[in-house]
N, C-alpha and C positions, 0 to 999 in steps of 0.2 A: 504494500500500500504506500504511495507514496504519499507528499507533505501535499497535493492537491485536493485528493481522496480525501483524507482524513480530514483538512478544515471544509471541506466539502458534507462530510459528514456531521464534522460537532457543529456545523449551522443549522444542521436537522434537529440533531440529538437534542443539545443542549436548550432551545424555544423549546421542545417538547414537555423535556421535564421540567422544564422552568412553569409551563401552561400548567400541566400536572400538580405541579408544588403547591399552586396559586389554589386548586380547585381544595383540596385539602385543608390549605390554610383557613379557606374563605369559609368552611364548613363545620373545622372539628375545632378550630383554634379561642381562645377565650376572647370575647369580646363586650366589650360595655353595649348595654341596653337598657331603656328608657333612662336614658342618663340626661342632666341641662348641662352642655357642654361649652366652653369657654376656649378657644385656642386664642393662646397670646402672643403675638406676634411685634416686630419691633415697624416692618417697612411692608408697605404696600408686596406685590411679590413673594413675599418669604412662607406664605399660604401654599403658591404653588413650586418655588424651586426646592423644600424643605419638607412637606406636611400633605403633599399632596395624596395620597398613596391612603393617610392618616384623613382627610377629611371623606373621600369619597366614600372608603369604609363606614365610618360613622355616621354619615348622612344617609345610606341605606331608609328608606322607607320600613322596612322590617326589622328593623333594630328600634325603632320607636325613641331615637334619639332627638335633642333639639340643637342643632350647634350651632354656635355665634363667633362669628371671629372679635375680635377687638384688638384694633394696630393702635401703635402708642404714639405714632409717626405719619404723616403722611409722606414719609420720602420725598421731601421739597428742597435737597441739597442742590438739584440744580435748578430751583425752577418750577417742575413742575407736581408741586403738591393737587392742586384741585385734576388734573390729568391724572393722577396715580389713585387719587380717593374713587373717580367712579371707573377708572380699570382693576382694582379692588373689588367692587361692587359686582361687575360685570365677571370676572374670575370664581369669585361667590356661587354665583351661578352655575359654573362651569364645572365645578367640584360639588354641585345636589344641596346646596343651601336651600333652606325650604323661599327665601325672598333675599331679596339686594336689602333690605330695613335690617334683617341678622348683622352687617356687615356695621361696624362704628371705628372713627377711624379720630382719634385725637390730634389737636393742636396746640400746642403749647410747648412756650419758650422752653419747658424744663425738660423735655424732650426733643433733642434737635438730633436732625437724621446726620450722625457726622460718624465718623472712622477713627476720632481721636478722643470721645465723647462717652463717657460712664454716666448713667443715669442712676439718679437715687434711689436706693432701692424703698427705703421711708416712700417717697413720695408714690410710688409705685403698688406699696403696699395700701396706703391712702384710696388710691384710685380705684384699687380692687374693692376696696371694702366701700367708697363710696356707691360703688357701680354694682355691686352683690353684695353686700352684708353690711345696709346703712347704719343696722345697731351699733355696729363694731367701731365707730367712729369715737363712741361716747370709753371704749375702753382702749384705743390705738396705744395710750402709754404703755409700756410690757409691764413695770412692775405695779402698774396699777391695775391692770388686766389679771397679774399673777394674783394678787392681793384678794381682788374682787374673785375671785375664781375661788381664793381656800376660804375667804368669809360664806360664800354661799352655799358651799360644800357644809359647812357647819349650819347654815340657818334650814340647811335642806331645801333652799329653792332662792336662784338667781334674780337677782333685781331686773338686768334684763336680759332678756331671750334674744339672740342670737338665729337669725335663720336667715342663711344665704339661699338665694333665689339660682345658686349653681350646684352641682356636684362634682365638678370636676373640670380643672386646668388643663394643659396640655402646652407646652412651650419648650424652648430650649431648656440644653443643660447645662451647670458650668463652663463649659467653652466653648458654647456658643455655634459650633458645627465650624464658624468660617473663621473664628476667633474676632468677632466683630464683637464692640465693648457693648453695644447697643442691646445685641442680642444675648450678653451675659448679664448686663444687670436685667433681663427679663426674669433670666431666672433666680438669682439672690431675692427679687422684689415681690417674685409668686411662692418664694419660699417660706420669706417673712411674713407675707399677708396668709400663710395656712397655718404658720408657726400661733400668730395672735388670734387667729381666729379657733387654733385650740384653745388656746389658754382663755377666752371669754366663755368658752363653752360649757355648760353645767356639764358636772360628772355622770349623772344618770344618761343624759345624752351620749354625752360620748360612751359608753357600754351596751348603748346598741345602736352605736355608728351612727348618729343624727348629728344634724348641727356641724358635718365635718365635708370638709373637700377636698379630693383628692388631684395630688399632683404628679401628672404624668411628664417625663424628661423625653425627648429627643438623644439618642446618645451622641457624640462627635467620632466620628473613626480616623484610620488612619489613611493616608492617601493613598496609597495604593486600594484600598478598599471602597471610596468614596469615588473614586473611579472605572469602577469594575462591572455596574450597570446590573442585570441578570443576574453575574455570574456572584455578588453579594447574597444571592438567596440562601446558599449552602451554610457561608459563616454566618448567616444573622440565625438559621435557624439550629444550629450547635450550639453558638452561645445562648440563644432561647433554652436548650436543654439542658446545655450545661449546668445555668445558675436557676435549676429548678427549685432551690431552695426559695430562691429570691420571688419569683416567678409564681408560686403556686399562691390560690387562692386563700384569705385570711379569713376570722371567722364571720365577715360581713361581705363574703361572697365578691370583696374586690380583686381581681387581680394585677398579680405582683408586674406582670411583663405583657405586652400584646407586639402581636407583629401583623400587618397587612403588608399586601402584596397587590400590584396594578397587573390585572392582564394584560397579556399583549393579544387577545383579539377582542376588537369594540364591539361592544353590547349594551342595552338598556340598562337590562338585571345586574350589573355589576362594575366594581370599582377597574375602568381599564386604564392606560395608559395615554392613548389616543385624548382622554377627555384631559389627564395631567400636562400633555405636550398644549393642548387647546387651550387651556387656561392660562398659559406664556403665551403662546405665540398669537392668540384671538385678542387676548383678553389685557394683557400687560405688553401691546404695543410699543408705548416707547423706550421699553426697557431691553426692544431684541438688538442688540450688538450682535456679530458674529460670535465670541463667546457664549453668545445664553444657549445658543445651538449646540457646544459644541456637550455644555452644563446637560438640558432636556434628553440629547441622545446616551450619554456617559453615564450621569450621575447616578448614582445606586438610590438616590432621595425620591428619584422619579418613579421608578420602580418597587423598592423594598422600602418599607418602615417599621422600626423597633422602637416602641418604649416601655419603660422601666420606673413601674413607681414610685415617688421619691420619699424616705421614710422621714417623718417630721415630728420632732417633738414639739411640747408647749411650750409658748416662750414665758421668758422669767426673765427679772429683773439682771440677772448675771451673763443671758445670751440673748 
């Protein structure tokens, strides 16, 4: 057999079992249901170069989910912010958003779209709680949250009640996939906003999982793996078994780890690939350079998605 033959061959083999993997995944693998769902994102785009794989899953009509994006940015570094807010909108769409009104996209000074620029993770945490858990504004201090937490543990019932309007996060993780600072204080700021939103929380609550949100990470990999496209399905889905410790479900039926996967043939019924490529290149217009091409075809983010639930205590006056 010669070197013809055979890459002649693994262009057959390897789509096959990649289809195959997808059909498995999309069937036996854990997945949230009737969840209110929050992806948090820094820049217009980062929905579909990053999460795409992860919205189209979750927006399934038979998962009985509701997902919302919310960017912190409009992506206005050069210009064009109100361009990038309704090609957002219109991406939305393109990834099974139930409406463009799911999509909210923030402006403000304290968020500027830059590459040199850390945002606070305080004020981030702020915004979460204004935006999903308005009580929680009244306990944002930690050790006053901590305080207020072991007094009403004692009086046996909270002054106030606490109930976010979400269950569940989804954003980067510490290093941010591209190592943009933008997209790491997302995550510091949805850490701290779950961290407090324990510690407000009455204890009987928390013992049968109410009152709490979970946060799901994007992992970051290494380059060679972030450009490996298809061929990423193998390692995400070892390391999915590997840390089945991590991974398996806790006693409120959340799971520890979830992986989707974008077929590669287009269909109504499910998350493909074609609708992830349509969401850049339809939808996020001004942002196609020659590289976002070369990103759509290569990247393993267009394709495969893993996350990993991030484990979080309450916060307290000392963290």
């Amino acid at each position: 057999m010669n070197w013809l033959t055979a890459l002649s061959l693994a262009a057959v083999v390897i789509p096959s079992l990649y289809i195959y993997t997808v059909s498995i995944v999309a069937t036996r693998f854990p997945v949230l249901r009737n969840k209110r769902i929050c992806l948090l994102i820094a820049h217009p785009d980062d929905e579909a170069m990053f999460f795409a794989p992860t919205v189209l899953a979750l927006t399934r009509p038979e998962t009985g989910n509701h997902v919302k994006i919310l960017c912190l940015s409009s992506g206005d570094a050069e210009g064009l912010g109100p361009t990038r807010k309704r090609e957002l909108a219109k991406s939305g769409t393109y990834l099974g958003l139930r409406s463009p009104s799911d999509v909210f996209v923030i402006d403000s000074p304290f968020f500027p779209d830059s590459m040199t620029t850390s945002w606070d993770p305080e004020r981030i945490s702020h915004l979460l709680a204004s935006a999903f858990a308005p009580e929680l504004k009244e306990t944002t201090n930690i050790a006053s949250a901590s305080a207020s937490r072991s007094s009403n543990n004692k009086r046996g019932a909270g002054k106030t009640e606490v109930k976010p309007t979400i269950d569940t996060i989804i954003t980067f993780d510490k290093h941010g996939i591209s190592g943009h600072p933008n997209h790491i204080s997302l995550y510091h700021g949805a850490r701290l906003f779950v961290s407090q939103l324990l510690a407000a929380t009455a204890g009987k609550n928390k013992e049968k999982g109410q009152g709490q949100v979970d946060l799901y990470t994007l992992p970051t990999l290494s380059l060679p793996r972030k450009y490996s496209g298809i061929l990423d399905a193998l390692p995400t889905l070892l390391e999915w078994a590997w840390s089945a410790g991590i991974t398996k479900k806790d006693k409120h039926e959340r799971p520890g780890g979830l992986v989707f996967m974008n077929n590669l043939i287009p269909g109504e019924g499910w998350a493909s690939v074609d609708k992830a490529w349509a969401a850049m290149t339809k939808a996020h217009v001004s942002q196609m350079r020659w590289f976002r091409y070369g990103w759509i075809g290569l990247s393993r983010y267009m394709y495969v998605n893993s996350l990993f639930r991030e484990v979080v205590q309450p916060a307290t006056a000392d963290n």
